[in-house]
C-alpha positions in Angstrom: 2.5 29.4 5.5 5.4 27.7 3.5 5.3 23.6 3.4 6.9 20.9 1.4 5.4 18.1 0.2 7.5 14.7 0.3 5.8 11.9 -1.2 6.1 8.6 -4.0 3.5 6.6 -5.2 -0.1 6.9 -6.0 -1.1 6.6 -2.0 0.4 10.2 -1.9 -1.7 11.6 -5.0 -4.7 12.7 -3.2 -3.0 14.6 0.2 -0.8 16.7 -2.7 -3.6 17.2 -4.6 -5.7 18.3 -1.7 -3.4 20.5 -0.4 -2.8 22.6 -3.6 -6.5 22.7 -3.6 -6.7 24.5 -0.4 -4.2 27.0 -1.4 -1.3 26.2 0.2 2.1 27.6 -0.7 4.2 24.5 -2.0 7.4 25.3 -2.0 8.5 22.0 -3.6 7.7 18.4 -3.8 10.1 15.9 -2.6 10.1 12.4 -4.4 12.2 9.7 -4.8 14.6 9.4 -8.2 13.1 8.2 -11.8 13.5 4.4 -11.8 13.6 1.5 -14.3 10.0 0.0 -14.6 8.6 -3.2 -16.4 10.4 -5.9 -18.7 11.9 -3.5 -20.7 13.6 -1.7 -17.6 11.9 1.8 -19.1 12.8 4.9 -16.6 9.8 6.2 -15.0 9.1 8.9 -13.0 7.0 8.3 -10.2 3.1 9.1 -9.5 3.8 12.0 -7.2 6.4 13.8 -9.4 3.9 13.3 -12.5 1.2 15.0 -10.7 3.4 17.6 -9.4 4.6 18.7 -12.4 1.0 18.5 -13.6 -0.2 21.2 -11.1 3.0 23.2 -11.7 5.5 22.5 -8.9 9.1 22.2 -8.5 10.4 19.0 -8.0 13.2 17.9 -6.1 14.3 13.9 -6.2 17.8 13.6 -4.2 19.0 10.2 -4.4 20.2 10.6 -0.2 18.3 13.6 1.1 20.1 13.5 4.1 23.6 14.2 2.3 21.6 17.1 0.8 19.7 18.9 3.5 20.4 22.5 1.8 18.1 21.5 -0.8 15.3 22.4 1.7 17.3 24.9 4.0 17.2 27.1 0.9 13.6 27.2 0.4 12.8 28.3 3.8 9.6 26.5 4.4 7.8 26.3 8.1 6.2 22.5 7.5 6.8 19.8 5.7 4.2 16.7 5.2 5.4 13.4 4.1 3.2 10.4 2.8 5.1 7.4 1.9 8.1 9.6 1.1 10.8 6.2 0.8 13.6 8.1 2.9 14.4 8.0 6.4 14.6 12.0 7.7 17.3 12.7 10.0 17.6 15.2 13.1 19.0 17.9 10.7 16.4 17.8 8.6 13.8 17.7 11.0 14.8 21.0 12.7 14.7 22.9 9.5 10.9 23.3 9.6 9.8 25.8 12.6 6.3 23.7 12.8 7.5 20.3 11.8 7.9 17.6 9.7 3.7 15.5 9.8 3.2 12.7 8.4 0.1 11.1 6.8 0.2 7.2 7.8 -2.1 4.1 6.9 -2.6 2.8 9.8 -4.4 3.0 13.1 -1.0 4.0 15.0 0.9 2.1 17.4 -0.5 -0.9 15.3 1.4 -1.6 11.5 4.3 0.7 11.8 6.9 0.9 9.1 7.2 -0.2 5.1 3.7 -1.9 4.5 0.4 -1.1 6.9 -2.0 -1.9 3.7 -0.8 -5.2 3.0 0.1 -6.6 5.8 -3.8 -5.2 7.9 -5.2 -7.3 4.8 -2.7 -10.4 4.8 -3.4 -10.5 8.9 -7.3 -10.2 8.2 -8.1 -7.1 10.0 -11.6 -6.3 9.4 -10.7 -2.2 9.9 -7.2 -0.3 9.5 -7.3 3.9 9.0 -5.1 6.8 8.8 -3.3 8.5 11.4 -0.9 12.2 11.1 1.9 12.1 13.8 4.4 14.3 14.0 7.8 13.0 12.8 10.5 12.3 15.2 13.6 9.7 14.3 11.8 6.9 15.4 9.9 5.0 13.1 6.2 6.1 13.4 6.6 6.4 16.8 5.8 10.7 16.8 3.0 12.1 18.3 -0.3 11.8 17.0 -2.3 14.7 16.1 -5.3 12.8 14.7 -6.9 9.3 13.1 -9.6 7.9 11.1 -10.5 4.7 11.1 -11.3 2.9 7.4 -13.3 -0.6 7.3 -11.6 -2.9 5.0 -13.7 -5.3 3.0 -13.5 -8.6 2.4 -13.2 -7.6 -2.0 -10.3 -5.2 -0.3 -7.0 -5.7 -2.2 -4.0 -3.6 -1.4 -4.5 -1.3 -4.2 -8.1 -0.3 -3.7 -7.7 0.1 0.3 -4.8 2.2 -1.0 -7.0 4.3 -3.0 -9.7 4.4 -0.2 -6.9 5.5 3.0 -5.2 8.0 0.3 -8.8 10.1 0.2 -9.2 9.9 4.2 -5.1 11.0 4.7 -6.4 13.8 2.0 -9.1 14.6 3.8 -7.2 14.8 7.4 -4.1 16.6 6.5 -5.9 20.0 4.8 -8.2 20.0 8.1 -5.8 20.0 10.2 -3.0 22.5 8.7 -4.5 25.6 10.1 -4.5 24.0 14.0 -0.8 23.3 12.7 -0.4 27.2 11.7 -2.2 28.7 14.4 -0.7 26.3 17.1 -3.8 25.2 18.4 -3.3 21.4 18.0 -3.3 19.1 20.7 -0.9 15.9 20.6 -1.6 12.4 21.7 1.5 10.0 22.9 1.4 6.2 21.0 1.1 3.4 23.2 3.3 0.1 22.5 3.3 -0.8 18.8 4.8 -3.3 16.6 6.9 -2.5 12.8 5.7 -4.8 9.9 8.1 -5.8 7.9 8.0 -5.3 4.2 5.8 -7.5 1.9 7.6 -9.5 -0.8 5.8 -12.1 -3.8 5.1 -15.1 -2.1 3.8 -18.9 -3.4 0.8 -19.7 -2.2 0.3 -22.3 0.2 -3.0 -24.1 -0.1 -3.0 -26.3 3.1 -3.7 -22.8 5.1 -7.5 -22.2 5.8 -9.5 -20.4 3.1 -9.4 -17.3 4.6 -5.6 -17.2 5.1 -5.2 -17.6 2.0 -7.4 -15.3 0.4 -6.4 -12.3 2.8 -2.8 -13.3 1.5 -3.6 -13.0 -2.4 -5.2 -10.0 -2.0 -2.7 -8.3 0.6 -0.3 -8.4 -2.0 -2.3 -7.1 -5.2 -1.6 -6.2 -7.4 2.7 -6.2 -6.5 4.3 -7.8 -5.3 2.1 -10.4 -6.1 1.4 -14.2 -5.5 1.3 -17.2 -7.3 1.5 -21.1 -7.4 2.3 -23.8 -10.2 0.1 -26.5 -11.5 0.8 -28.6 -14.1 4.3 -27.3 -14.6 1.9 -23.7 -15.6 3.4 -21.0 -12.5 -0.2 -19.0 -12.2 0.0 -15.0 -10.3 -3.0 -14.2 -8.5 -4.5 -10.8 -8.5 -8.2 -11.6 -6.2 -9.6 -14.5 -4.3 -12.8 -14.8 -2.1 -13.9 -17.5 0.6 -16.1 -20.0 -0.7 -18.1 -23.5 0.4 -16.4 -26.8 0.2 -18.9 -29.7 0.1 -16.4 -32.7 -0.5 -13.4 -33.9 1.0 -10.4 -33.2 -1.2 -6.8 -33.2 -0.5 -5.5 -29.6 -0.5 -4.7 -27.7 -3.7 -7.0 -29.7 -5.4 -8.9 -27.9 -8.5 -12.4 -28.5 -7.1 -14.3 -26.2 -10.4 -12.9 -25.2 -13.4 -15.2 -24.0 -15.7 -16.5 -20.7 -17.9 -19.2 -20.5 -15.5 -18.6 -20.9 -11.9 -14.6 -20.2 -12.6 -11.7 -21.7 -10.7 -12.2 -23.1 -7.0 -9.4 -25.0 -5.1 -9.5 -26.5 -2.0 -7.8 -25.4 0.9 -6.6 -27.1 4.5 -10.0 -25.7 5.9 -12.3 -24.5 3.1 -11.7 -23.2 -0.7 -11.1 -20.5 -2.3 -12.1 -19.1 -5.5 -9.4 -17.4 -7.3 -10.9 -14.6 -9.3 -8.6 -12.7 -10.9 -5.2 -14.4 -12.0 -2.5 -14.1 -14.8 -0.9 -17.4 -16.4 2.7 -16.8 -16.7 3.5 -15.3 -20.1 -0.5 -14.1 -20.6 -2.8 -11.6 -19.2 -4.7 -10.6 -16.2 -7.8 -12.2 -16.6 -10.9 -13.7 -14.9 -11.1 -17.0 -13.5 -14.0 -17.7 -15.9 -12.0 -16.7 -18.8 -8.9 -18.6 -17.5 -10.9 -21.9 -17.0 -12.5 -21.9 -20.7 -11.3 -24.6 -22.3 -8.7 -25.7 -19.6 -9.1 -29.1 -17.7 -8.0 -28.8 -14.7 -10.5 -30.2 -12.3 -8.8 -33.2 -10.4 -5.1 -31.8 -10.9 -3.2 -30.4 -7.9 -1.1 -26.7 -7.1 2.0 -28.4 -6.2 3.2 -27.7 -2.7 5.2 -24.9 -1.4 8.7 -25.9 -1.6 
């Protein structure tokens, strides 16, 4: 059996990698377009075309795949997977595989369709998200599903490390179920009513939320595309934050510890949060016990979301 792999960033690393492994004939791998990255604007290809080339594939990265379907007609392949491909596939390009299009999603389908399941299961404080393959139709994740696995999510959990843990499952899940998809022994499931999340942009943090909406924010967007808040006139990125005490009554956004020791705790509209991992503006990702050496910021105040 013939398949083609579409896929983009690191989620899809593992599910490419897995599927080489088990000795699948990849006829290509489908990614998006090198793109400026960083400061400096330096073009970069991405994870999945880095790998590919790596395990000796052809790589394909068509700006608009759907103006360029004969890139795939030509290879003749019977499936194609997708994980976080970045294109929408259209009806043409769907019928050019005899055994479909499948696609490895991180979610627990109907729930956290669309652009960003990871971030937003954090940012909403879901205690357990997963991985589901569903066969692709022109809805968005609305195919059939084939199969799921659900994934706890912790509350140390940042986008990038559920990421990491969802990618192994989807790897996992896809090379089981590629012979069922051969042999046409699968069994398919209909989706109930679901909901599309929308996509996840850097956000200022606002400290008169409870502790815990906060914290599942800050890490729901880490590491990109980030958070922050200003203090002092110093804008401040956050990378980690955890749930913490709050013995005395402070106004919101109020530095309640700042030191080397016990790091930097700030008081919320119901409980604090220690911010953990941060980046000053112009500096480095660092601890919060790093950050708070020699600083004096107990008593000051995050200015409010304006």
């Amino acid at each position: 059996m013939k398949l083609i792999f579409a896929g983009t960033p690191k989620f899809a690393l593992a599910p490419l990698a897995a599927i080489k492994g088990a000795g699948y004939e990849i006829a290509a791998v489908l990614t998006m377009p090198d793109k400026p990255q960083g400061r400096r604007g330096v073009i970069t290809p991405p994870p999945v075309k880095v790998l590919a080339e790596e395990l000796g594939l052809p790589v394909l990265q068509p700006v608009k795949l759907k103006n360029e379907p004969e890139l795939l007609r030509e290879l003749g392949a019977d499936l194609m997977v997708t994980c976080a491909y970045g294109q929408i596939l259209t009806e043409e390009i769907l019928n050019l595989f005899p055994k479909g299009v499948w696609n490895i999603h991180a979610s627990l389908l109907p729930a956290y369709r669309g652009a960003a399941p990871i971030a937003r299961a954090i940012m909403d404080g879901c205690r357990k998200t997963g991985v589901t393959i569903m066969k692709t139709e022109l809805g968005i994740d609305t195919g059939d599903i084939l199969c799921s696995a659900p994934v706890e999510i912790s509350d140390s959990d940042t986008a990038e490390t559920l990421s990491e843990k969802l990618s192994l499952v989807g790897a996992e899940l896809i090379v089981r179920e590629l012979k069922g998809i051969e042999e046409g022994t699968i069994t398919l499931k209909k989706q109930g009513e679901g909901f599309v999340c929308k996509k996840v942009q850097r956000t200022e943090i606002d400290f008169s939320k409870p502790s815990r909406e906060v914290a599942c924010l800050i890490r729901g967007l880490s590491p990109n595309p980030g958070s922050f808040a200003r203090i002092e006139g110093l804008e401040v990125n956050f990378f980690l934050a955890e749930e913490v005490g709050l013995t005395e009554a402070v106004p919101w956004g109020t530095v309640v510890t700042c030191d080397a020791k016990k790091g930097l705790i700030v008081a919320c509209g119901e409980g604090a949060v220690r911010l953990t991992e941060l980046q000053p503006a112009g500096g480095k990702r660092m601890r919060d016990t790093a950050f708070a050496n020699g600083r004096h910021l107990k008593g000051e105040r995050f200015e409010p979301v304006c």
